[in-house]
C-alpha positions as CSV (number, residue, x, y, z in Angstrom):
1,X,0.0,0.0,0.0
2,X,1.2,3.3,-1.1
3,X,2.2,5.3,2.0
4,X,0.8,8.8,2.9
5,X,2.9,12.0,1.8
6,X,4.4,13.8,5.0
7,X,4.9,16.7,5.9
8,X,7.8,17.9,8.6
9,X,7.3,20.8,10.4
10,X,9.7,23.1,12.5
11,X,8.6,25.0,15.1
12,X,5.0,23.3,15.1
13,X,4.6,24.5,18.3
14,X,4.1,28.0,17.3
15,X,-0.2,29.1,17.1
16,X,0.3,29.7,13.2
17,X,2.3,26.6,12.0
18,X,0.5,24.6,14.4
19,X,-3.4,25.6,12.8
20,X,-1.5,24.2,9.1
21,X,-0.5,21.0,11.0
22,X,-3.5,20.1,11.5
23,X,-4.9,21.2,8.5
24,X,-2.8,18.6,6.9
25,X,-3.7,16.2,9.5
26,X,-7.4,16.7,8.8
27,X,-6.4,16.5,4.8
28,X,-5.0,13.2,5.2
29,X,-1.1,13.8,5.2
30,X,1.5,12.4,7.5
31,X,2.5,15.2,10.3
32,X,5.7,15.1,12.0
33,X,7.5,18.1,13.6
34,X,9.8,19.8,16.3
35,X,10.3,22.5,18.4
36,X,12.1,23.7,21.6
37,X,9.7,23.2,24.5
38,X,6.3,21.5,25.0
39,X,3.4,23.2,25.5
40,X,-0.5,22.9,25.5
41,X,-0.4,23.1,21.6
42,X,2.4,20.5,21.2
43,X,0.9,17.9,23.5
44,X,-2.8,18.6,21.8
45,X,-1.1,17.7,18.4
46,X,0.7,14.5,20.0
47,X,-3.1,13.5,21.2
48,X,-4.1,13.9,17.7
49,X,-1.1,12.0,16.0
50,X,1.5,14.0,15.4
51,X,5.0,12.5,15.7
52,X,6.5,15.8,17.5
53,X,10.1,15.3,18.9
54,X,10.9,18.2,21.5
55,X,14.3,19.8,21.6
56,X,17.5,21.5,20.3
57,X,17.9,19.9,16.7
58,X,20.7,17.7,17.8
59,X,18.6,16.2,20.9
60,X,16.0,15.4,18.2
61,X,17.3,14.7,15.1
62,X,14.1,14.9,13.5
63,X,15.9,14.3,10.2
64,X,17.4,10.9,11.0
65,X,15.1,8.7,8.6
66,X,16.2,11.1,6.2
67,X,18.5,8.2,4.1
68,X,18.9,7.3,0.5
69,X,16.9,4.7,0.2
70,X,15.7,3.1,-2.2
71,X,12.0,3.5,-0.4
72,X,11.3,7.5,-1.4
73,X,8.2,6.9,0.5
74,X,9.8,6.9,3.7
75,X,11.1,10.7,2.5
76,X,9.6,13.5,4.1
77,X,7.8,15.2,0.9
78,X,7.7,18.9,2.2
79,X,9.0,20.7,5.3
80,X,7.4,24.3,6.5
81,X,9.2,26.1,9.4
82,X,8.3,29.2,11.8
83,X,9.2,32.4,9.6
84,X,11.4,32.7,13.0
85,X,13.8,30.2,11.9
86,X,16.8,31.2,9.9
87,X,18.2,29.8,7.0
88,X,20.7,27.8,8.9
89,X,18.8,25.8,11.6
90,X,20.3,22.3,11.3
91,X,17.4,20.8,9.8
92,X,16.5,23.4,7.4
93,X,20.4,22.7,5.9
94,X,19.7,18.7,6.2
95,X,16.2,18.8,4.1
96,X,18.2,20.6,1.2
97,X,20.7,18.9,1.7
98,X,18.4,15.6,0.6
99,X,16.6,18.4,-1.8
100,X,13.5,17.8,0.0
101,X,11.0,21.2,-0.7
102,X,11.4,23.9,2.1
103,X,8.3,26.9,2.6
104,X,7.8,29.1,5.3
105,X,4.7,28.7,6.8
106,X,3.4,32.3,5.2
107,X,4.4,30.5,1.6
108,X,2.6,27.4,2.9
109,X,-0.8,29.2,4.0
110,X,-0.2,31.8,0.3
111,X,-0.8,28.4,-1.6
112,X,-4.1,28.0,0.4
113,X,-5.2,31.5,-0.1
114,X,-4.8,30.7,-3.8
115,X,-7.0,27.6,-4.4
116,X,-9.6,29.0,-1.6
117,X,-12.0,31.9,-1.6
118,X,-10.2,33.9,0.9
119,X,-11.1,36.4,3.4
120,X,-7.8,37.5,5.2
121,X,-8.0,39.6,8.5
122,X,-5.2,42.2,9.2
123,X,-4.0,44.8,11.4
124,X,-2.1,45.8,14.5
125,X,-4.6,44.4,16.8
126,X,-7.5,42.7,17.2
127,X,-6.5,40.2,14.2
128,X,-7.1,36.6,16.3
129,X,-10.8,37.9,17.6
130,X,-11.7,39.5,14.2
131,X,-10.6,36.5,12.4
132,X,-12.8,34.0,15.0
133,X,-15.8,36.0,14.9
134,X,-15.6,35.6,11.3
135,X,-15.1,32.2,11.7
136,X,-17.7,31.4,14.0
137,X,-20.1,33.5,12.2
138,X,-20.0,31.5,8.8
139,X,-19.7,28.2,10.4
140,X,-23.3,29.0,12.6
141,X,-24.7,30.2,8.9
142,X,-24.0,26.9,7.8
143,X,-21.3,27.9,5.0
144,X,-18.9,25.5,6.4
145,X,-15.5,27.2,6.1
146,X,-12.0,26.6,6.8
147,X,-10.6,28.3,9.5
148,X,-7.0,29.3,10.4
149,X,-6.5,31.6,12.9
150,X,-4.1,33.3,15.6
151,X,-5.7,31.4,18.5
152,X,-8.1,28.7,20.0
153,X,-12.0,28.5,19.8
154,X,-13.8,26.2,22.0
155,X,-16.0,25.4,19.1
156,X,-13.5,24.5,16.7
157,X,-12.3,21.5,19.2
158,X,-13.4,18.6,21.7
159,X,-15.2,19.9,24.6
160,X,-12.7,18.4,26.6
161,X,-9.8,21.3,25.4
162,X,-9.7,24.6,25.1
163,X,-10.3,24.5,21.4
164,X,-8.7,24.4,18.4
165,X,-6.9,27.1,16.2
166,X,-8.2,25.2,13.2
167,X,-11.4,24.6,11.7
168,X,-11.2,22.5,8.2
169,X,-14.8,22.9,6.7
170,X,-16.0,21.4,2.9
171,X,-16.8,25.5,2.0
172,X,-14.8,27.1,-0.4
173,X,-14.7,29.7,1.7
174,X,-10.7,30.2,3.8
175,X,-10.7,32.7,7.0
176,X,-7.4,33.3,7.8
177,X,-5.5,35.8,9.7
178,X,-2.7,37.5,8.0
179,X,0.1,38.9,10.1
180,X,2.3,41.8,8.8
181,X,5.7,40.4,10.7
182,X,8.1,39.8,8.3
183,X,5.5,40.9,5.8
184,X,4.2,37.9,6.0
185,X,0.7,38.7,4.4
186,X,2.0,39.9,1.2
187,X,2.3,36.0,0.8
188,X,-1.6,35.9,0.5
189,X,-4.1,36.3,-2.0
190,X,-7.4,37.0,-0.4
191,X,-11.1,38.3,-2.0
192,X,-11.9,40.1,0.7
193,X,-9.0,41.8,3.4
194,X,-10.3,43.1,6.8
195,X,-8.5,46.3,8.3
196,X,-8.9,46.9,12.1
197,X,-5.6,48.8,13.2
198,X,-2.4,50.1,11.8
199,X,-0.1,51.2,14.6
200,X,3.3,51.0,14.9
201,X,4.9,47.4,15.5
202,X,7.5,45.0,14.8
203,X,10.1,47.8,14.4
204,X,12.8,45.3,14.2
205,X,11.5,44.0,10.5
206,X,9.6,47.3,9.3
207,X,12.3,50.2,11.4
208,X,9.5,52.6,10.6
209,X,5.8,53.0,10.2
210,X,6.3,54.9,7.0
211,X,7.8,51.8,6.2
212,X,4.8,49.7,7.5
213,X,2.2,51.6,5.9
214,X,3.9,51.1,2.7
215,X,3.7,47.4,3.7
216,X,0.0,47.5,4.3
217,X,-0.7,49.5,0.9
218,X,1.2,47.0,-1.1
219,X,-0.9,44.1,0.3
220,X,-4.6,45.3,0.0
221,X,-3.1,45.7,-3.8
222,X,-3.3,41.9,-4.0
223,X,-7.3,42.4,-3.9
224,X,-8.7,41.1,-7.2
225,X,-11.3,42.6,-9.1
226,X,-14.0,41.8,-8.0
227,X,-13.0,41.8,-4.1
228,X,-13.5,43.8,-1.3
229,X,-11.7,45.9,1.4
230,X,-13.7,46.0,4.0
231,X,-11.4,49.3,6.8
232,X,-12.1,50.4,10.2
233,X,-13.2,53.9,9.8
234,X,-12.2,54.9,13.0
235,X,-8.6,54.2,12.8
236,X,-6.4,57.0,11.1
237,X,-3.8,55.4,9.6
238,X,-6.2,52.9,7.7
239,X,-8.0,56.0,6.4
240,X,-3.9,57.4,5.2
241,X,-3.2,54.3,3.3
242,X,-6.9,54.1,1.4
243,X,-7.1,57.8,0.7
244,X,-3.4,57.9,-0.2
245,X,-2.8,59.0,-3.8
246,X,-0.1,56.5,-3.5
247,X,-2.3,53.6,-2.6
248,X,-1.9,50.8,-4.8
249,X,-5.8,49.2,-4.5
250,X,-6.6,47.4,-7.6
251,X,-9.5,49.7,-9.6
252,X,-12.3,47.5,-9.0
253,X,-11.3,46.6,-5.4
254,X,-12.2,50.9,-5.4
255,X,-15.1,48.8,-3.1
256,X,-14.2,50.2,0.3
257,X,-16.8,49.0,3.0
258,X,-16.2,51.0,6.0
259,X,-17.3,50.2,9.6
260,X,-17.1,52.6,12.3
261,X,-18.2,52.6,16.4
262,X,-20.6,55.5,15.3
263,X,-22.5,53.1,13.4
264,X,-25.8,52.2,14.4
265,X,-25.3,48.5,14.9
266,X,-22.9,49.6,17.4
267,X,-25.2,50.2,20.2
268,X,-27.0,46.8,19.4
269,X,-23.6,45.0,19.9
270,X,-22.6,46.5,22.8
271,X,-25.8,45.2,24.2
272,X,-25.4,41.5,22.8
273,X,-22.0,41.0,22.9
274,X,-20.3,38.7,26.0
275,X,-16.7,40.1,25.4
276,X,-16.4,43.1,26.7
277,X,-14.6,46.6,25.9
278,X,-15.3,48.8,22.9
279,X,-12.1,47.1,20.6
280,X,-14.7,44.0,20.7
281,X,-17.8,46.1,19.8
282,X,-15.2,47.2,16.9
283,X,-14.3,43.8,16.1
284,X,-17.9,42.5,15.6
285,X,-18.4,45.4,13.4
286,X,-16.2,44.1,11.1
287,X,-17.3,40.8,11.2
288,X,-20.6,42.3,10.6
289,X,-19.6,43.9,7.2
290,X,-18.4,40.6,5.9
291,X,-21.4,38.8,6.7
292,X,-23.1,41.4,4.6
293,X,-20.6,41.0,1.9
294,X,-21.4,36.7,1.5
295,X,-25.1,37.5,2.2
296,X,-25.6,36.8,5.5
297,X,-28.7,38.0,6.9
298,X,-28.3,40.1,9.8
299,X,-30.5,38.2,12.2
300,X,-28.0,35.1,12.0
301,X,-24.6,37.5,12.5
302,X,-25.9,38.7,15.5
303,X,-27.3,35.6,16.7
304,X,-23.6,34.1,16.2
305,X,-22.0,37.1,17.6
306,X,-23.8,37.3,20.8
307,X,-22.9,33.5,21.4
308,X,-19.2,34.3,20.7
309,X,-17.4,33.2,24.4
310,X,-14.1,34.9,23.3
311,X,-11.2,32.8,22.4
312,X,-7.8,31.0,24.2
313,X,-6.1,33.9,26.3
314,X,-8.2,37.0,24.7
315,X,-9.5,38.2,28.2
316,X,-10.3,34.3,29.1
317,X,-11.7,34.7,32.3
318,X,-11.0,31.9,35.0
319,X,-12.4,32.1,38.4
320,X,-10.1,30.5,41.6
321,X,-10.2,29.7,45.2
322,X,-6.5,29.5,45.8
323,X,-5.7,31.4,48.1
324,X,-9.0,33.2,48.7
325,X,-11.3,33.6,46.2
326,X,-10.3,36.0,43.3
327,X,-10.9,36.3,39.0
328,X,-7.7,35.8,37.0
329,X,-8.3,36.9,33.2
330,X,-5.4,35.2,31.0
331,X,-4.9,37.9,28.1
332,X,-2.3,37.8,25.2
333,X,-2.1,41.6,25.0
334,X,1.8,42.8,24.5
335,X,1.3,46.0,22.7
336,X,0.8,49.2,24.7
337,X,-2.6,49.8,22.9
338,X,-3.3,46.2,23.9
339,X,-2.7,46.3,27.3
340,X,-4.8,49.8,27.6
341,X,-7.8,48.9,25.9
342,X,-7.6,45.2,27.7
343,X,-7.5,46.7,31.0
344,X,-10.0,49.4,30.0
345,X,-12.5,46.5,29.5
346,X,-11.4,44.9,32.6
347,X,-12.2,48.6,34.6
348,X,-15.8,49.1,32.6
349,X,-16.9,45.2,33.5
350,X,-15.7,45.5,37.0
351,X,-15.7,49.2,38.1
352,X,-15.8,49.0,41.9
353,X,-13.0,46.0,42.5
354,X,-9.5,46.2,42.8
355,X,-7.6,45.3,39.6
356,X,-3.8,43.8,40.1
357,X,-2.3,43.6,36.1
358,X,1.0,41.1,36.0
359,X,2.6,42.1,32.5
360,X,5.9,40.4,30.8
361,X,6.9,43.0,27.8
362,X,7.2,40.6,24.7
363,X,11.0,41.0,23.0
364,X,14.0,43.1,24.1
365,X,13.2,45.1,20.7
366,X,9.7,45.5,20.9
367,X,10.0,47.2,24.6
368,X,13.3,49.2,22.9
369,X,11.2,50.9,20.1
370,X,7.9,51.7,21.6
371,X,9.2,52.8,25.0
372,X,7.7,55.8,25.9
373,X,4.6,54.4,24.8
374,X,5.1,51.8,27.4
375,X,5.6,54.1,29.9
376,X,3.0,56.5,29.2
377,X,0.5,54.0,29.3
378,X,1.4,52.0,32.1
379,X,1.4,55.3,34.3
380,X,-1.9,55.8,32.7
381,X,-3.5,52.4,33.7
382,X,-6.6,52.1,35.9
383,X,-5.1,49.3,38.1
384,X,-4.5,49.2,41.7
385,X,-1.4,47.5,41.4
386,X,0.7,46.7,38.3
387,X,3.7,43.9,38.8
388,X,6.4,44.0,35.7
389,X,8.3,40.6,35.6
390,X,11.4,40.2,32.9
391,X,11.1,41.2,29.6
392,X,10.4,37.9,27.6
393,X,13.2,37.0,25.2
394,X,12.7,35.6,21.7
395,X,15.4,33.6,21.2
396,X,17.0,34.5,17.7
397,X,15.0,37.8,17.2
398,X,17.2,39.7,19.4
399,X,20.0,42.4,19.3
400,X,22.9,42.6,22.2
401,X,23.5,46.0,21.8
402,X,19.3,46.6,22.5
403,X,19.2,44.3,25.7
404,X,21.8,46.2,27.2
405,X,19.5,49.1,26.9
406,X,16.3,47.8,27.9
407,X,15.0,46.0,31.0
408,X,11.8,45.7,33.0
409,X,13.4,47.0,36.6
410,X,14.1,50.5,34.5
411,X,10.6,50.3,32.8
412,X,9.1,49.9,36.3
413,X,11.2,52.6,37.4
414,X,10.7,55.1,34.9
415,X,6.9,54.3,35.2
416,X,6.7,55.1,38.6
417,X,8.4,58.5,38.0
418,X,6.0,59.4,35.2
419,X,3.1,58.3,36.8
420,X,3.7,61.0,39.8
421,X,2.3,63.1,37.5
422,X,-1.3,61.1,37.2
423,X,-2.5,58.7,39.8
424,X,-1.1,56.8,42.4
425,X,-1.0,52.7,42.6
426,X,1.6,50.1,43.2
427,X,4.0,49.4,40.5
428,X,6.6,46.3,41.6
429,X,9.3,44.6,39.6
430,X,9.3,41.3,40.4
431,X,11.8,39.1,37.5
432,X,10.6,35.8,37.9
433,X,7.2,34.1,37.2
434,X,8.0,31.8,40.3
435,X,8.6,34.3,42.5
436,X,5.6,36.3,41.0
437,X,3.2,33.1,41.8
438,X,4.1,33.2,45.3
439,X,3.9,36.8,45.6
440,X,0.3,36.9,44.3
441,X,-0.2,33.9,46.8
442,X,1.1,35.4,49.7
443,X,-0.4,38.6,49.4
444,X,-4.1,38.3,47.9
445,X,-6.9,39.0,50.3
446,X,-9.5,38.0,47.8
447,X,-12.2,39.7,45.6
448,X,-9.2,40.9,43.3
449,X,-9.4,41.1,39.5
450,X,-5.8,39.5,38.7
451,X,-5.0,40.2,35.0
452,X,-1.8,38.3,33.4
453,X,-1.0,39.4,30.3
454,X,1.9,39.0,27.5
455,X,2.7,37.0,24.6
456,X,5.5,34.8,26.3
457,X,5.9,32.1,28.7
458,X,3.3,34.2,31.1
459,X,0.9,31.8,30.1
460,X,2.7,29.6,32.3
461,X,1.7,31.7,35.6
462,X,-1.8,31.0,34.2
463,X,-1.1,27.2,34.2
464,X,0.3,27.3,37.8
465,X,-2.4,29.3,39.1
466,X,-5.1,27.1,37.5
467,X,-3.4,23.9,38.8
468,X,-3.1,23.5,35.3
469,X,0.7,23.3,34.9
470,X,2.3,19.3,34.8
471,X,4.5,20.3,37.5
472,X,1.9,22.3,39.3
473,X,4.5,25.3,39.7
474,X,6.4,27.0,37.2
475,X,10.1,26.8,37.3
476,X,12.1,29.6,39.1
């Protein structure tokens, strides 16, 4: 019997390249892959038959079946890897080395876009909930899609998960969310594109948001004909790029359909809607638009909508006993804008109780560049106390000369100074996320709002504090 192609993939642990893992999986291919560390995602993927080997390259060897032989089944047919990882990562030299296909996973998902009727969410923020609620939306209208997206929805997996980042549906229809790191989306080839935000971002690739806009402008050009840009009225760099002289929007994709908070529909989200905060209302208003686009009648958008629970660590609210009784909300928000809208929506939902926020800046670079943003809003926060733990660090992505410049003891310190100047709360630098899990143990009298947000391993302070962690408590 003829064996099944396969398909290796590095850094499979990652949200994106994990979503096109199983994609294949679903699609009847052969899934192998690596990465660093285990996680959630990695061990989900073993459950589901994924061979996934976890370590440095040389612990691995994921590439050791790779012989001649006169058995080219046994051959892994196709490798995709993490836009992260560089040229030469051991394994990526070993598959050309046996001249075995090599894509990034944005050239990967671009050959999806292709073959699929694609409608490709983008922007600065709010990317993984636009892209769910679109998601979501056409699967309830019985359109069956296939979904790809940032994060995890309870109704894309078993009950007995958290979800799944992947949704493979018989539709022609492809809902994807395209990220502008490393320009990634100008890999894609979507019908319709979704704006929400432009704000300045991932510095380290783009250096400037001239630079990014230009980015932006020369992917909604990859619009066909007879698609649609559906832009976020409300955000005014989105109206620069589209109004732009310069703009490179193919003539019939001239369709701009705007969506605005000052719409009408607003008001009848903000009401329905579980999630709250007003970037959510924003979101939805979006998804809204592209329901109208496919025909969707508006009873069954905001039926779907107002069943939408949120998604895997977008304000994922848990409630715990340990210590005392107190709300932790797990949130993936590492942009200052992120983490002021985030716990602006944590302040309108729970206005009388005390809010502690536990942030990890994301990448040496990322705090570098947008600095006195940080600060400014971090002085600015409506929290009664805000603990900053070591800047996360993305291994390959970093300069030296940067992280000598940067650190989270002289973020909390320059915070405090600034926020003389506004309002008065606790700001604490704590480096570790063991030492902050007993901290938050030892000093919680119960009723708080905890809010733990980043994009690194902060997660794991979630797992520790909902028992959720293998070893119960995170390393120190």
């Amino acid at each position: 019997m003829k064996q099944k192609q396969r398909i290796h993939f590095i850094g499979i642990g990652g949200i994106g390249v994990s979503a096109l893992a199983k994609y294949y999986l679903v699609k009847g291919y052969q899934v192998s892959g690596c990465d660093l560390v285990a996680s959630e995602i990695t061990q989900q993927l073993s459950e589901q038959g994924v061979i996934i080997r976890i370590g440095t390259p040389e612990q691995t060897r994921c590439f050791s079946n790779v012989k001649k032989t006169h058995d080219r089944e046994n051959f892994t047919h196709w490798v995709i890897y993490s836009p992260a990882v560089s040229k030469d990562h051991p394994e990526r030299i070993a598959a050309r080395k046996e001249k075995i296909p090599e894509f990034s996973y944005p050239q990967a998902l671009g050959e999806l876009t292709k073959t699929h009727f694609t409608i490709a969410v983008s922007g600065t923020h709010g990317k993984s909930t636009t892209t769910a609620m679109i998601g979501l939306l056409l699967t309830r209208a019985g359109i069956d899609p296939t979904v790809i997206v940032g994060t995890k929805l309870k109704e894309f997996g078993p009950s007995t998960n958290s979800g799944s980042n992947c949704r493979v549906g018989k539709g022609k229809y492809l809902v994807i969310e395209a990220d502008e790191h490393f320009a990634s989306f100008l890999n894609y080839w979507p019908k319709i594109i979704v704006l929400t935000t432009i704000e300045a971002d991932h510095l380290d690739y783009w250096k400037t948001l001239k630079n990014l806009l230009k980015g932006f402008q020369k992917y909604i050009s990859h619009i066909p004909q007879d698609g649609t840009l559906v832009a976020n009225k409300d955000d005014k760099n989105i109206r620069k790029i589209i109004s732009s002289k310069h703009n490179n929007i193919s003539a019939a994709a001239k369709k701009v359909l705007w969506y605005s908070l000052k719409q009408k529909e607003a008001s009848t989200l903000r009401r329905i809607l579980k999630v709250p905060g007003q970037h959510n209302v924003s979101n939805a208003l979006a998804a809204l638009a592209v329901a109208r686009i496919l025909g969707i009648k508006d009873v069954t958008s905001f039926k779907a909508l107002g069943e939408f629970q949120g998604t895997w660590r977008r304000f994922e609210i848990f409630k715990l006993s340990t210590p005392k009784p107190y709300t932790l909300v797990s949130d993936y928000g590492h942009h200052p804008t992120e983490v002021k809208v985030t716990v602006q929506a944590a302040r309108e939902k729970w206005p009388k109780k005390k809010i502690w926020l536990v942030f990890q800046p994301h990448q040496y670079q990322r705090t570098y560049y947008l600095w006195k943003n940080f600060v400014q809003v971090l002085s600015r926060l409506p929290v009664d106390k805000l603990v900053l733990t070591d800047i996360y660090d993305v291994a390959g992505r970093e300069e030296t000369s940067i992280k000598k410049k940067v650190s989270s003891e002289k973020l909390a310190e320059e915070t405090k100074n600034y926020k003389l100047k506004t309002k008065n709360f606790d700001i604490l630098y704590i480096p570790t996320l063991s030492k902050t899990e007993s901290y938050l143990k030892q000093n919680l009298q119960g009723g708080e709002i905890v809010m733990v947000m980043g994009a690194g391993d902060i997660y794991n302070l979630t797992l520790a504090l909902t028992r959720k962690h293998p070893k119960g408590r995170i390393k120190t």
